[in-house]
C-alpha positions in Angstrom: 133.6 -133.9 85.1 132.1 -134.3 88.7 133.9 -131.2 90.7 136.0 -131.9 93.6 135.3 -129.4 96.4 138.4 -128.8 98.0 137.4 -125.5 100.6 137.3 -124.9 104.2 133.9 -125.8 103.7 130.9 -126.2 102.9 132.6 -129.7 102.1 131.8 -132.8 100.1 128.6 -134.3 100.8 128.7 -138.2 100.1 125.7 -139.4 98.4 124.2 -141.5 101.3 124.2 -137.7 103.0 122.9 -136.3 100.1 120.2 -138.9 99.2 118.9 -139.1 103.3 118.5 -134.7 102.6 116.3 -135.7 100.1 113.8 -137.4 102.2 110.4 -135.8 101.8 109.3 -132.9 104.5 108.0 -134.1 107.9 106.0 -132.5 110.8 108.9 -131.5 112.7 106.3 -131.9 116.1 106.2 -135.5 114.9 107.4 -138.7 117.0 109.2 -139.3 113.5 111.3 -136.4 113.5 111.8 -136.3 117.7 113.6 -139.7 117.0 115.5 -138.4 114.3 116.7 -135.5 116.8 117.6 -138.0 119.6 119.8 -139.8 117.5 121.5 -136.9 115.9 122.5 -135.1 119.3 123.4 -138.7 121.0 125.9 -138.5 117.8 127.0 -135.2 118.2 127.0 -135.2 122.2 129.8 -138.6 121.6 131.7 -136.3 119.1 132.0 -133.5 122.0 132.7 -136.1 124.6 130.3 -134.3 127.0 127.2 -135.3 129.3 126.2 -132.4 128.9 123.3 -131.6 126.7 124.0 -130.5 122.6 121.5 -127.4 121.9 120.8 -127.4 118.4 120.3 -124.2 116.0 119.1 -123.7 113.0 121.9 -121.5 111.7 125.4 -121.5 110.4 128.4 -121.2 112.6 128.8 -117.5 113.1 125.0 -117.7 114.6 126.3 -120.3 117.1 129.3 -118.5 118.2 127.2 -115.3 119.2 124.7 -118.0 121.3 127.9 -118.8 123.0 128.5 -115.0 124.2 124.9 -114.2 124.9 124.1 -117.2 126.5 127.2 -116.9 129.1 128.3 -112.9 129.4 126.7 -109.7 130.1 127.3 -106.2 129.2 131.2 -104.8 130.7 132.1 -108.1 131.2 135.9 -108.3 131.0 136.7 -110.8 127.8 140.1 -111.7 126.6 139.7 -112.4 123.2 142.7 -114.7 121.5 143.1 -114.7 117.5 145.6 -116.1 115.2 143.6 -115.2 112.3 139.7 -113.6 110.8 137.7 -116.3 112.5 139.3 -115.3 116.2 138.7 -111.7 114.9 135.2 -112.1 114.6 134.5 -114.2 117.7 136.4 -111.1 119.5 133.6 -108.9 117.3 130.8 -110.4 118.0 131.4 -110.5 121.9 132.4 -106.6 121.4 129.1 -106.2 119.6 127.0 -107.1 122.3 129.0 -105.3 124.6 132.1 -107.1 126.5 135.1 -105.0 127.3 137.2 -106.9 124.9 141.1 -107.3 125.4 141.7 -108.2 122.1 145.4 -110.3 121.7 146.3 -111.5 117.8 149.2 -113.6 117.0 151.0 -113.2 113.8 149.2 -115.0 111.6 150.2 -118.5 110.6 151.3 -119.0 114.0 149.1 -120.4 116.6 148.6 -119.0 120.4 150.8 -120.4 122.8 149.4 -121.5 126.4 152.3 -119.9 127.8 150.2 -116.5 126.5 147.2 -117.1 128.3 148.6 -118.1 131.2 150.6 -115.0 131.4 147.5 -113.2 130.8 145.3 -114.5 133.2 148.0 -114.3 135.6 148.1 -109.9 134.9 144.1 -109.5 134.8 140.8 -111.1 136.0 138.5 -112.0 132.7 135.0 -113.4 132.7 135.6 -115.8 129.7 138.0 -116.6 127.5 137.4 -116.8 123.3 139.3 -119.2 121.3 139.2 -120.8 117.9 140.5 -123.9 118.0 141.3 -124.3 114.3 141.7 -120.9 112.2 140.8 -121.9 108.6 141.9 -118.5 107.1 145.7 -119.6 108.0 145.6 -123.1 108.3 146.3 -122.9 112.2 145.4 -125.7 114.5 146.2 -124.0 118.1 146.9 -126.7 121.1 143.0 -126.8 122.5 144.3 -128.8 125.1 147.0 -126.9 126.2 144.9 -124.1 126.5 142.5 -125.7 128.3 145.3 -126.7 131.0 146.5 -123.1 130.8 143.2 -121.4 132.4 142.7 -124.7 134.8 141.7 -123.7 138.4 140.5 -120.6 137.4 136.8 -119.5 137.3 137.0 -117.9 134.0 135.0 -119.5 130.9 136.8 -120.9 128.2 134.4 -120.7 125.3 135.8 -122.1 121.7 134.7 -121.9 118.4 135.2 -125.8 116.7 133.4 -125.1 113.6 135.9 -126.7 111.8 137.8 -129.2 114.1 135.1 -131.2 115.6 134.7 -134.8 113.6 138.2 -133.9 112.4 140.3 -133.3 115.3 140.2 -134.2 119.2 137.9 -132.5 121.6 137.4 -133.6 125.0 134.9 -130.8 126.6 134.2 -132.6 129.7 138.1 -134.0 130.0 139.8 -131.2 129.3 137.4 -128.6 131.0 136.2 -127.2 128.1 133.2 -124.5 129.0 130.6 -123.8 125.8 132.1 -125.5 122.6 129.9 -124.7 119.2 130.4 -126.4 115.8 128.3 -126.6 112.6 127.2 -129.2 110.2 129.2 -128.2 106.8 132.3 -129.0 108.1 134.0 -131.9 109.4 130.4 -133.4 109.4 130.0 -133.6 105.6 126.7 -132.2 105.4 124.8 -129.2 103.9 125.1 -125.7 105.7 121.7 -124.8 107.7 122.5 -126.7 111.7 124.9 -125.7 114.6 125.3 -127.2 118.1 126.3 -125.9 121.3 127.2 -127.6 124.6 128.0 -126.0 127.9 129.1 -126.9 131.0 127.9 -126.7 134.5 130.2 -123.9 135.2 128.7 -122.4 132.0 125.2 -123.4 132.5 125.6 -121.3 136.2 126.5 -118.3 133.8 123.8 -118.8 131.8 121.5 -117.6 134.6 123.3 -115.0 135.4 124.1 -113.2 132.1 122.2 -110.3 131.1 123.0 -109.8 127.1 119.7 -110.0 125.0 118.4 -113.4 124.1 115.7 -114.7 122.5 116.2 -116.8 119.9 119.9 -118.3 121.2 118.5 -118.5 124.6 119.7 -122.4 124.8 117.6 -122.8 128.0 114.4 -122.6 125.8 116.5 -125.1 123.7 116.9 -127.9 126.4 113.3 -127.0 127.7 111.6 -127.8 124.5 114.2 -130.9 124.0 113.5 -132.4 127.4 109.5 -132.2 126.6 107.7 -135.6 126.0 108.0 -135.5 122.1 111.8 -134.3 122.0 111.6 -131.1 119.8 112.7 -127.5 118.9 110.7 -123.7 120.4 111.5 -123.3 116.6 111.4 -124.5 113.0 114.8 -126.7 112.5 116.3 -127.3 109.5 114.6 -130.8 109.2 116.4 -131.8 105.9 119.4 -131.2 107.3 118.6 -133.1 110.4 117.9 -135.9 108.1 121.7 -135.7 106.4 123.4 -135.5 110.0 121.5 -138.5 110.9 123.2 -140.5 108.1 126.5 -138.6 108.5 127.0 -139.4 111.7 126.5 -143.3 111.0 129.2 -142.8 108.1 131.5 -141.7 110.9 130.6 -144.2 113.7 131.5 -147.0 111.4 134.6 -145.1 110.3 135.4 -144.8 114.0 136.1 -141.1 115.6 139.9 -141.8 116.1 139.9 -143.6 112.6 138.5 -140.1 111.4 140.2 -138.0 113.0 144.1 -139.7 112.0 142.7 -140.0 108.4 142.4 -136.1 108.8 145.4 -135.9 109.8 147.5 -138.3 107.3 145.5 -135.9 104.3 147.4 -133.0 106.2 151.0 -134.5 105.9 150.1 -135.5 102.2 148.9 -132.0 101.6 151.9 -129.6 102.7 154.6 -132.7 101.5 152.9 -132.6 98.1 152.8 -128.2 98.1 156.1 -128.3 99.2 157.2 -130.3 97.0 155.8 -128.0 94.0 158.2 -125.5 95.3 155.6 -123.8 97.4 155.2 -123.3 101.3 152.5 -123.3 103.7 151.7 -120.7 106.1 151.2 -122.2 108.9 154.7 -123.7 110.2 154.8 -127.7 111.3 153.9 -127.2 114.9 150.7 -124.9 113.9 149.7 -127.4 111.3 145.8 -127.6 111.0 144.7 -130.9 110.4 141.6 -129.9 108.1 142.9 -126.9 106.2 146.2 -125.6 104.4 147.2 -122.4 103.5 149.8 -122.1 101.2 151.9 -118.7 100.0 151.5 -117.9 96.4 154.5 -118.1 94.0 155.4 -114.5 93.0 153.3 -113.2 90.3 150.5 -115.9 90.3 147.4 -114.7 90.8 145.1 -116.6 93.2 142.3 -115.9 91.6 143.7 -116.9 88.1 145.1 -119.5 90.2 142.1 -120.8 91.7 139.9 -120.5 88.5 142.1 -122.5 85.8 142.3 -125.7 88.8 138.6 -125.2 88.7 138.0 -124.9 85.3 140.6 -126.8 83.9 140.5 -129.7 86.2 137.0 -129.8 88.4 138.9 -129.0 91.6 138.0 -126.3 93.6 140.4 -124.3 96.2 139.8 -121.1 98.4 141.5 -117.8 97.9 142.5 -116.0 101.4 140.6 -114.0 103.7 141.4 -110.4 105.8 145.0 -109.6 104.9 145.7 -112.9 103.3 143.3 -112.0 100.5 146.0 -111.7 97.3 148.7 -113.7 99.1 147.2 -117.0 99.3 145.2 -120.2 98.6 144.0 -122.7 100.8 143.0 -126.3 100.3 140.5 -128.1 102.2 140.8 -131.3 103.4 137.8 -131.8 106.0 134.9 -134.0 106.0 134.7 -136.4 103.1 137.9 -136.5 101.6 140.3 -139.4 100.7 143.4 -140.0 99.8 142.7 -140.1 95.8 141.0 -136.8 96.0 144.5 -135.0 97.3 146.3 -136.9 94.6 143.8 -135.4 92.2 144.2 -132.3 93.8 148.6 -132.4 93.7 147.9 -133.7 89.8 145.8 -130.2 88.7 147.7 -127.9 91.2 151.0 -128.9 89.7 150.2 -129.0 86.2 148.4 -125.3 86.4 151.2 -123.9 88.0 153.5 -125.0 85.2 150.9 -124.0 82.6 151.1 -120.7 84.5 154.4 -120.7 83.8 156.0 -121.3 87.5 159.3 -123.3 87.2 157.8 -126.9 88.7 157.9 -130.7 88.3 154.4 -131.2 87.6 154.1 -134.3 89.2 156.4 -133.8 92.0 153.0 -132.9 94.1 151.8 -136.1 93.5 154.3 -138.0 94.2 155.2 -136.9 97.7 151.5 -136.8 98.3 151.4 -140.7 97.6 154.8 -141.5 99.6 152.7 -140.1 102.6 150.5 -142.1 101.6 152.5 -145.0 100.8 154.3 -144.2 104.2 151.0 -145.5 106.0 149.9 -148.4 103.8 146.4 -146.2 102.7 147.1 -146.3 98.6 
């Protein structure tokens, strides 16, 4: 039985992905492989909706959020760090690390972090950037990017945002909505093996960027566009060519899906997700408003183990879940729906989750999952 990986990511890699990975190795100072990086950050640069340049790294997405500090802030900068969960927690680390004077503000977790909060903030204290997570995979939280965005308008501080997991998956406008330095990663919402990040920055950002005094060298994203702006479009240093090669046919997967198509198909997976967990008796985290589109987290039922949980899906039925991460570790488990996943792979998914829990000896309808997973579905003419 084929497994069905069902995690905030890495996420399914479809086999066209997989089989363009396999290519054999090129001379990454080719004109073969500079064509293959044009076309990959024309993709990725539609995705952000920027004009601005993408700056590609060969790294997963915690290396591209700390390019985003050091590339824009210097030591005793003021930083208001927002968190509704462990991803904004480490954003807010990494900035500390390097040394910003953090003001550090977390939500409850399972909420998201309303605009009214920034707003207020900004309004009691000057800050030279803003940090934001756009969609918090520990809790399921998808906060209002937009709203944010609108929130810190007319003001000169950066607003940088961490869209690991949202972009490909859920609307960003960076140049429409004022978006500063946004950074996502390629085993996400992309479908494709870990090993590439991007950043983009704007003007405002890019005027920063010259002026911020936090150690760089290899996230220094102006030796990025320097060496991608040569002749032969290239790296200063040694991408992750095979990865390059996946992104390439990734992207085309998603330009014939269409990015709206994607990003409602995303969407409609979420409804089907917390109708069909609900329906099992369980609850998500993350209440309606909040509701990521890409990840669920969902409360265990008392005296179910998540990692007894999470192994007999596994084992039993070739479908893998998450457990929970910083204080949610023990409480809950967390499906992924991101990237290359359908509507029969949630059925599948509703199918093992209800008959384990009743095996487990929870009190449940084990096909009750299922069935409000495929009214959603049903709902919106997609089964």
């Amino acid at each position: 039985m084929d497994e069905l990986l069902l995690i905030p990511g890495p996420t399914p890699v479809p086999a066209p992905v997989r089989e363009a990975g396999s290519r054999p190795m090129t001379n990454h100072r080719s004109e073969a492989f500079a064509r293959v990086l044009r076309t990959v950050l024309q993709g990725v640069q539609e995705l952000y909706r920027t004009r601005q340049p993408v700056v590609p790294y060969a790294s997963s997405g915690t290396g591209v959020l700390e390019a985003a500090v050091v590339n824009t802030l210097s030591p005793g900068d003021r930083v208001l760090a927002l968190s509704c969960g462990a991803f904004g927690n480490r954003f807010s680390r990494i900035a500390r690390a390097y040394g910003a004077e953090i003001t550090h503000v977390e939500v409850e977790w399972g909420t998201g972090i309303p605009p009214e909060l920034l707003e207020d903030h900004l309004k009691r204290a000057d800050y030279r950037a803003v940090l934001v997570t756009h969609n918090e995979t520990s809790t399921g939280v998808q906060n209002d990017l937009e709203g944010l965005a609108r929130a810190r308008a007319d003001r000169p501080t950066l607003l940088l945002v961490d869209a690991v997991s949202s972009l490909g998956a859920i609307p960003v406008d960076m140049d429409g909505w004022g978006l500063d330095v946004v950074v996502t990663a390629s085993q996400k919402a992309l479908g494709c093996p870990p090993g590439v990040s991007f950043l983009a920055a704007s003007e405002q950002a890019w005027e920063a960027y010259r002026q911020a005094r936090m150690p760089r060298y290899y996230w220094d994203m102006g030796l990025v566009v320097e060496a991608l702006r040569q002749p032969l479009a290239q790296t200063p240093f040694t991408p992750a060519v095979s990865v390059f090669y996946s992104l390439e046919a990734s992207l085309e997967l998603l330009r014939r899906e269409g990015y709206e198509a994607a990003c409602q198909r995303h969407r409609l997976l979420s409804e089907a997700v917390r109708a069909g967990v609900r329906a099992l008796g369980l609850r998500p985290v993350a209440a309606e408003r909040w509701a990521s589109w890409t990840v669920t987290a969902v409360w265990l039922p008392e005296g179910v183990s998540a990692d007894a949980l999470t192994a007999r899906v596994r084992e039993r039925y070739g479908v893998v879940l998450a457990g929970g991460q910083g204080k949610l570790e023990g409480k809950v488990f967390r499906i992924g729906h991101l990237g290359y996943v359908w509507p029969q792979d949630i059925l599948r998914c509703m199918e093992a989750l209800g008959s384990v829990l009743q095996e487990m000896g929870v009190s449940v309808d084990a096909r009750a999952g299922v069935e409000a997973a495929q009214q959603v579905f049903e709902a919106r003419a997609v089964v």
